[in-house]
C-alpha atoms as one frame of an Amber mdcrd trajectory, in Angstrom:
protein
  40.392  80.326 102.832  43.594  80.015 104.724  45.546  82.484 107.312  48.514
  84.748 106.314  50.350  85.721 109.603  51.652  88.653 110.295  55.399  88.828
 111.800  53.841  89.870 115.660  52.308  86.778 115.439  55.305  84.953 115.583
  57.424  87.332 117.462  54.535  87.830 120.397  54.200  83.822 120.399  57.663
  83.543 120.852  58.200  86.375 123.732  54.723  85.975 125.195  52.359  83.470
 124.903  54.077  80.216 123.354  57.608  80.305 123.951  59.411  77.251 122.290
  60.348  75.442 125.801  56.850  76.151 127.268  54.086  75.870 124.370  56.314
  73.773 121.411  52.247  72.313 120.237  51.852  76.140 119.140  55.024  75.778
 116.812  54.375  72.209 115.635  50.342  73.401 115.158  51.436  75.849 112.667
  53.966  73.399 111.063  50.941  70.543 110.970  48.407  74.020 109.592  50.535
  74.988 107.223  50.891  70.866 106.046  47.347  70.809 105.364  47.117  74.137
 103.627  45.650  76.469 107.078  48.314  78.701 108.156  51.233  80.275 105.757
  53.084  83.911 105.483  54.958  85.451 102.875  58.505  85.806 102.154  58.504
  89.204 103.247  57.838  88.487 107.151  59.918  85.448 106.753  62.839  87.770
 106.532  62.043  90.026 108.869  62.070  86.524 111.191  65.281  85.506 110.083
  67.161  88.656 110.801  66.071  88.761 114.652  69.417  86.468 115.427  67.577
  84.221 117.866  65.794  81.181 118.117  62.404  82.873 116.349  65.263  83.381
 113.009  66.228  80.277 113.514  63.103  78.404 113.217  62.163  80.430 110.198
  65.326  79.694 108.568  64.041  76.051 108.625  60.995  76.809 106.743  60.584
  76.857 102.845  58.691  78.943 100.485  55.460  76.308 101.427  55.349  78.029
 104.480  57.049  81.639 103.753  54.822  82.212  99.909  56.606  84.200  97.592
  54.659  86.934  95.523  53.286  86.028  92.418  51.573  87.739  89.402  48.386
  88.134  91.335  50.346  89.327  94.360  51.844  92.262  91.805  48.705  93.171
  90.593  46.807  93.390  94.679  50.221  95.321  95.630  49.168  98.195  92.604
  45.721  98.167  93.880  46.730  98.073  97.516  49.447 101.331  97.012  46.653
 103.319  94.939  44.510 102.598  98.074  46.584 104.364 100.457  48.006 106.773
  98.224  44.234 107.405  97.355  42.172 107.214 100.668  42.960 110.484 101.703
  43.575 109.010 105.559  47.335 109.242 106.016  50.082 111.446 105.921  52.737
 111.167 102.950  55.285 109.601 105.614  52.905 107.079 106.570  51.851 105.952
 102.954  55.422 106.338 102.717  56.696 103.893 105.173  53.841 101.264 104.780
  54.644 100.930 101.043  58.169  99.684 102.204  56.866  97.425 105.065  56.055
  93.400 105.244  52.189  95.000 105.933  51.433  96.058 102.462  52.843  92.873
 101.183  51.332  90.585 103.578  47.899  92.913 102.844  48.196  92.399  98.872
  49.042  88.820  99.191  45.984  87.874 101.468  43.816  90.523  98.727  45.041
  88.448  95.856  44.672  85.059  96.991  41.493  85.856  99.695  43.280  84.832
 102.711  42.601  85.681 106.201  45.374  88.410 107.608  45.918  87.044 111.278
  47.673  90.051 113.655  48.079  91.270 116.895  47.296  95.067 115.645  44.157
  96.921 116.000  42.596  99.372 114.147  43.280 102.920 114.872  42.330 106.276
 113.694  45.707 107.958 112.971  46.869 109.775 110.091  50.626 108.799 110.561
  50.312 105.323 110.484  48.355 102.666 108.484  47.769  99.833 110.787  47.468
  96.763 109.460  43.508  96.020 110.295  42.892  99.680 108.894  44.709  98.895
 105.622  42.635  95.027 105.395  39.271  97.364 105.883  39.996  99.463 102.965
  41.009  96.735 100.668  38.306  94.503 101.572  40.595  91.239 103.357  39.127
  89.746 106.409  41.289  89.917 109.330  41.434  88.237 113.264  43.555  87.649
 115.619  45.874  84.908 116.796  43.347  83.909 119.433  40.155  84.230 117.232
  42.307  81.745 114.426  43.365  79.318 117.262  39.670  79.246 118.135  38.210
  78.846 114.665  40.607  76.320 113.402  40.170  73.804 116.541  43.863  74.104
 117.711  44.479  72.726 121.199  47.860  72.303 123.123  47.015  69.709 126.208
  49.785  69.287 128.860  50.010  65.637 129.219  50.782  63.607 132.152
């Protein structure tokens, strides 16, 4: 079972916790993770990456569809069961079913559904009716989800400062 990151991920690691001069074993962690078939995302948040005009767009330009996975037909099929889910739960308002069915979140939520990955984000559940968070939205389709700190943990990562 492999991770599917969600665009904070990157965008918090960046701004926050693993900036590319300060942490650059975070970056070449995923890069090694994603080698060895750990850590990927979909095309979808890829984008969203590479239209932020800085360094974060930059290194996702660099990366392929090995580490940005396009949809495929069981990606189709989890996105139909993943809309009749929010259309259907009777949680949200219109607008909010609305807007997730045109975000990266329902696609990165059908893609980990379809091919039983692990949704890795900085979001937490919450109990609002105008927007489906992402942990919320995992919950109802039945997709495990953590956070960057629990994956780093599970999957033995370690950045060491060297002398």
């Amino acid at each position: 079972m492999a991770y599917l990151l969600d665009s904070d991920v990157f965008i918090q690691a960046k701004n926050r916790h693993y900036g590319f001069d300060i942490v650059p074993g975070f970056w070449d962690w995923l890069l090694s993770a994603n080698g060895n078939g750990e850590v990927y995302s979909i095309e979808r948040v890829g984008q969203e990456l590479r239209d932020g005009g800085d360094e974060l767009a930059d290194w996702a330009a660099q990366r392929d569809a090995g580490f940005f996975l396009p949809p495929d037909e069981a990606v189709v099929t989890s996105l139909a069961a993943t809309s009749e889910w929010a259309q259907g739960c009777g949680l949200y308002e219109t607008a909010a079913i609305a807007t997730f069915l045109q975000a990266a979140d329902y696609y990165l939520v059908a893609h980990a559904h379809a091919h039983s990955h692990i949704v890795v984000t900085h979001e937490v559940p919450a109990a609002t009716r105008f927007k489906i968070k992402i942990p919320n939205a995992c919950d109802g389709m039945s997709v495990k989800w953590t956070t960057p700190f629990e994956m780093l943990r599970n999957a033995g990562a370690r950045f060491v400062v060297g002398a």
